[in-house]
C-alpha positions as CSV (number, residue, x, y, z in Angstrom):
1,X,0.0,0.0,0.0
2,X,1.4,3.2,-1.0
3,X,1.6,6.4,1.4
4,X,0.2,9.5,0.4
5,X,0.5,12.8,1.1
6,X,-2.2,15.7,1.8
7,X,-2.4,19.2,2.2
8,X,-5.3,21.4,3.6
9,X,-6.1,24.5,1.1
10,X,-7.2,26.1,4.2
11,X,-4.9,26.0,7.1
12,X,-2.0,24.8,4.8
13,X,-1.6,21.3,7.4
14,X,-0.2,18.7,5.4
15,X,-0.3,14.7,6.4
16,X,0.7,11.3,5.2
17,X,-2.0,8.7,5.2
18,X,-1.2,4.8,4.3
19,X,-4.0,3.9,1.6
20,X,-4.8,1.1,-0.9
21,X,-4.5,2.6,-4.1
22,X,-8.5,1.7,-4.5
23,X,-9.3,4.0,-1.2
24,X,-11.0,7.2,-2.1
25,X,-9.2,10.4,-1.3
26,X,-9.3,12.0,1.9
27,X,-11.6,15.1,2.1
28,X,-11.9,16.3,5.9
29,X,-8.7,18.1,7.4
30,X,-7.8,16.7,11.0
31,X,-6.7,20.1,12.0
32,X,-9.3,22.6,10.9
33,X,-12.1,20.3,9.9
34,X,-12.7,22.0,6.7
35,X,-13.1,20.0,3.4
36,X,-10.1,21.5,2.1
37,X,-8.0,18.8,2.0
38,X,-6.2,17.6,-1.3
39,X,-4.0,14.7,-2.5
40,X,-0.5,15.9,-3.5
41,X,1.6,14.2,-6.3
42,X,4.8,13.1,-4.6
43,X,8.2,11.0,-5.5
44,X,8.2,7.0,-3.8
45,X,11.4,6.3,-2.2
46,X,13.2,3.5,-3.3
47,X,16.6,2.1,-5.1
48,X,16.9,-0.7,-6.9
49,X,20.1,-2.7,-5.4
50,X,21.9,-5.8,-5.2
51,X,23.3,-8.7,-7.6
52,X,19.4,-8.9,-9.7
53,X,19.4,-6.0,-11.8
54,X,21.2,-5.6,-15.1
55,X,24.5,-4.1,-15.1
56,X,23.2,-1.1,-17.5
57,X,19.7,0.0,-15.5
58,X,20.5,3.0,-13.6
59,X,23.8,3.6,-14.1
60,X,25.2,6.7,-14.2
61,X,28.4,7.9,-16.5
62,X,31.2,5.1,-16.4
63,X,30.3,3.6,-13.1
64,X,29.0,0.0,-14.2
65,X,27.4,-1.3,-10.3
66,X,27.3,1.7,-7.9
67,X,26.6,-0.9,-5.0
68,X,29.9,-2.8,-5.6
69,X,31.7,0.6,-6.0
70,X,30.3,1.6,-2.3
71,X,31.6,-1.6,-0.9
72,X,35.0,-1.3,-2.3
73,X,35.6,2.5,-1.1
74,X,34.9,1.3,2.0
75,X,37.3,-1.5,2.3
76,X,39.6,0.6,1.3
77,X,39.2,3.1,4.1
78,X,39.1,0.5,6.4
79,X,42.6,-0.9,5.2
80,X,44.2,2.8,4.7
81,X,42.8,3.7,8.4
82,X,44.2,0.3,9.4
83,X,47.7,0.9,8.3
84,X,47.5,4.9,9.9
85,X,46.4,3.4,13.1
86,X,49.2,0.8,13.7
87,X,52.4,2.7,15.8
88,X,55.7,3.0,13.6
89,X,58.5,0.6,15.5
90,X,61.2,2.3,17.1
91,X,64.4,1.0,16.5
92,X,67.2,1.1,19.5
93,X,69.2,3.8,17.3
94,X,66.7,6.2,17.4
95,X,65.9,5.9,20.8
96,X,69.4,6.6,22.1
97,X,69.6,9.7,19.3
98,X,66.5,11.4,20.9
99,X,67.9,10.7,24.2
């Protein structure tokens, strides 16, 4: 069932209502009461991810799978924050310099 979205031409409230698409349209604003109330034409909020979809739907310029891509940049920030995070070994040498 698809959520829509309202707006009272009177008092300007607006809601979101969960309806079957074979519901009528609500009429009566919850705030004011008035029959002002009209359906507004919205986006739907989805994206089509994972290993099912063709390799050319919804691709944009070069990038082939925008999921995959994701994954990898955030492997590698995990291994380059890995490597920053480890301590550089001190060798005797320098110890007794900075000494």
């Amino acid at each position: 069932m698809p959520i829509y979205e309202y707006e009272c031409k009177a008092c300007g409230h607006r809601l979101e209502k969960l309806q079957k698409i074979s519901a009528d349209p609500l009429k009566d604003c919850p705030a004011c009461q008035s029959e002002g109330l009209e359906r507004l034409v919205s986006a739907a909020g989805f994206r089509l991810a994972g290993g099912g979809w063709y390799e050319t739907d919804f691709k944009t310029g070069s990038k082939k799978n925008l999921v995959a891509d994701g994954k990898t940049a955030s492997a590698d920030t995990a291994k380059s924050s890995d490597s920053s995070a480890t301590p550089k070994s001190v060798t005797p040498s320098d110890k007794g310099a900075a000494a």
